[in-house]
N, C-alpha and C positions, 0 to 999 in steps of 0.2 A: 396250850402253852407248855405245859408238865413236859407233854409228849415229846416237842419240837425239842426241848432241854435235855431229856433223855437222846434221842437224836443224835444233838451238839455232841454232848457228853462221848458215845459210841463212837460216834467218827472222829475225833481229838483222839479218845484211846488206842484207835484203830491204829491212825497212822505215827504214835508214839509210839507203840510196839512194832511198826514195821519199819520205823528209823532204828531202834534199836538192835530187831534182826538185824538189817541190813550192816549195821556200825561195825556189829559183831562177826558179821561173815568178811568184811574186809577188810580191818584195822589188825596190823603187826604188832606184837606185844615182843617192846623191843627192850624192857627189862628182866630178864630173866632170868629164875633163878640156877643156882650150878648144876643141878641136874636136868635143867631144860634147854630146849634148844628151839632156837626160830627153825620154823618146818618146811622155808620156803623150797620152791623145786631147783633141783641141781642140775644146771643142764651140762653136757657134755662136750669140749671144744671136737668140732666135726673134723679137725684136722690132723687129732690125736687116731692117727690108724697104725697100724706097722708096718706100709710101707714107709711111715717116716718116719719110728721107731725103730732102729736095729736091734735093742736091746730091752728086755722084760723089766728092767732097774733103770729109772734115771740117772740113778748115782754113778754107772756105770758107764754111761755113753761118753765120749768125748765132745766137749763145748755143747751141751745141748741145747736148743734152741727152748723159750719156754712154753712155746706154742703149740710145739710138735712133742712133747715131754708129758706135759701136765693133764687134769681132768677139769681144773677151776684155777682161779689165781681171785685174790684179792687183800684189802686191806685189814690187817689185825688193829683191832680198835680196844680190846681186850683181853686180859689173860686172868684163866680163873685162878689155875693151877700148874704144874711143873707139865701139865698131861690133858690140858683144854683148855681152848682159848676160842673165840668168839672172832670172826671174819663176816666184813661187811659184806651182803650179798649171797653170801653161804648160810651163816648161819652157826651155832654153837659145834665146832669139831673137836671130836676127842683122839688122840695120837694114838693110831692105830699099834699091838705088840711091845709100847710099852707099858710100866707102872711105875707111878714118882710115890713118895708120901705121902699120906694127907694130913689136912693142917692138925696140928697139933705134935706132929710126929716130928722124930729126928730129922732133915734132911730135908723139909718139905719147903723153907724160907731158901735153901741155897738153890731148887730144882724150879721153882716157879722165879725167883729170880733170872737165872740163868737164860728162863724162855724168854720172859720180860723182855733181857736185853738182847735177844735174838732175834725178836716180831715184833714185840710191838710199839704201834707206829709205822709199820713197812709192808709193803707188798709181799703178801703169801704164798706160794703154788702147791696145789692140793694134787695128789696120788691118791683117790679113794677108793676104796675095799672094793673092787667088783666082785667078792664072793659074797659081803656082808655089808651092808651101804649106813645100816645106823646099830649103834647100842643100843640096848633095851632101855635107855634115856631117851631115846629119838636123838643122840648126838651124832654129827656123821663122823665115821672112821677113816683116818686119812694119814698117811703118810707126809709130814710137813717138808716143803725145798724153802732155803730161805741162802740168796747165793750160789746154788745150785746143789748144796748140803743136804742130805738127810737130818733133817731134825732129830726123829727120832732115836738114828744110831750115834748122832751125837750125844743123846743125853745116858744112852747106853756105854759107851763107849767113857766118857768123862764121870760115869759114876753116879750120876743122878737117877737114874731108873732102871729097873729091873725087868727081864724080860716078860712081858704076860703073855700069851700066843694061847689065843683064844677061835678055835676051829669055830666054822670055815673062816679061813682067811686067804687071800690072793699071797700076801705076806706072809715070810719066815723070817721074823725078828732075830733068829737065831746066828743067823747069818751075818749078824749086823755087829756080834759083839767080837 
């Protein structure tokens, strides 16, 4: 009887602990905190080549399509700061070349505003670092389009952030200002 209860016991534990691996190798932790980012995979639109790209800059091109332009597209559900904001499907992005404020700082209420009302709520399109794909946060590095705009020379450009240009980078922020 002891035995058979020992038994119970063993196999109940067993498969408690192998629901719990299991929960833990597949469940998204989709609260995150600011220096974290969802790690999901980034895939790449296969149509994004150069023969339908003329130009190395989206910003650049005339009317460009955002098919043939971009690396990812999706929805902003979040914004941390003037310089990361959270896209459904992506994952926690940090604006590649530049720097806003942080909280507490002069200037950081006007630059995360500003993105606020730039993204979110709206569809995205991602240009990400092909020299450098995450910060040492695991955030991915990305050039934001939102209307077919650089985000980030716009926040350079209007005053909100300053250049960081942080090698390797596919990007030269400098250009932007």
């Amino acid at each position: 009887m002891v035995f058979e209860m020992k038994q119970s016991f063993y196999l109940i534990f067993i498969m408690m602990m192998i629901t719990v691996v299991t929960a833990g190798c597949t469940s998204q932790d989709t609260d995150l905190n600011d220096s974290g980012t969802d790690q999901s995979t980034i895939e790449t639109n296969p149509t994004n080549s150069d023969a339908n790209n003329t130009s190395s800059n989206p910003s650049e091109t005339q009317n460009p399509s955002p098919e043939a332009q971009y690396d990812i597209s999706g929805y902003c559900y979040h914004v941390v700061d003037g310089d990361t904001l959270d896209v459904e499907g992506v994952g926690r992005i940090r604006l590649v070349g530049v720097n806003t404020p942080e909280r507490g700082q002069p200037g950081y209420t006007s630059a995360t505003d500003f993105i606020k009302s730039m993204v979110l709520g709206k569809t995205v399109y991602l240009d990400i670092d092909d020299a450098k794909h995450y910060d040492k946060y695991g955030r991915t590095l990305a050039v934001v389009y939102i209307s077919n705009k650089n985000l980030n020379q716009q926040l350079l450009q209007r005053g909100f952030a300053e250049v960081m240009y942080i090698p390797p980078s596919e990007f030269n922020p400098y250009s932007w200002t």
